[in-house]
N, C-alpha and C positions, 0 to 999 in steps of 0.2 A: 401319159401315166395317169391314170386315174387315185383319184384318194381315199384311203376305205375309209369306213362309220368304224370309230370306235365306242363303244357304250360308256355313259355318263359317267361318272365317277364322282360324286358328292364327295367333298373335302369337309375335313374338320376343320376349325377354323378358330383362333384365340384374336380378339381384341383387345389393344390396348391404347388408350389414350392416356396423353403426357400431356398434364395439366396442374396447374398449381390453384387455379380457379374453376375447375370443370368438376361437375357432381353428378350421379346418375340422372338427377332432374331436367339437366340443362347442357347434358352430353351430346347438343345435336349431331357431330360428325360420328360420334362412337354410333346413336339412332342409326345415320342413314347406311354406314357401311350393315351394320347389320341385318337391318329391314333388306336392302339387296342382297346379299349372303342367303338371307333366307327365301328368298323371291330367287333366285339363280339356283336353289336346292341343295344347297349345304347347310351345315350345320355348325350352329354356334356352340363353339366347344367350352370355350370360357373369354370372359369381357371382364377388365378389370380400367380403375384410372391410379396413374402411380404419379405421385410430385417428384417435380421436374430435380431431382438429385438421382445424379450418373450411378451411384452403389445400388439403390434401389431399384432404378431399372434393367440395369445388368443382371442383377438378382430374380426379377423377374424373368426377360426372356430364355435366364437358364432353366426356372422352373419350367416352362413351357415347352423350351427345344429337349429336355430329358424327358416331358411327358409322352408315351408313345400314341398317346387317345387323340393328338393334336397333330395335324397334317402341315399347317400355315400360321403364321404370325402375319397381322395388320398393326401397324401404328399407323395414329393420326396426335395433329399436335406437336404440341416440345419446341413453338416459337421462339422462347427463352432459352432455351438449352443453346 
């Protein structure tokens, strides 16, 4: 059996890193998932960093799972948690 070509399908894509010390400046994990997201031809939908308290971040990926613009959630981070 052979395997067909299905065409690409570029994902939307939300970043979130969980961090209590992490700032856009110095986000290098939040950097490189994106940098590759965007190099593999998706598209960053939204990147945000949330401190590391559970109500917050719950809060967050419902925002994100009810947005319909958003295909995928990434976390990185949340050693503390």
């Amino acid at each position: 059996m052979s395997k067909t070509q299905r065409p690409f399908v570029p994902l939307s894509v939300a970043v979130l890193t969980l961090s209590d010390t992490r700032t856009r400046a110095n986000d290098t994990s939040g950097d490189l998932i994106e940098e590759r997201l965007k190099a593999a031809g998706h598209k960053v939908a939204a990147r945000t960093i949330v401190r590391e308290d559970l109500d917050k971040l719950r809060e967050q990926f419902r925002q994100w799972i009810d947005d319909p613009g958003i295909d995928v959630i990434i976390s990185t981070g949340g050693t503390g948690m």
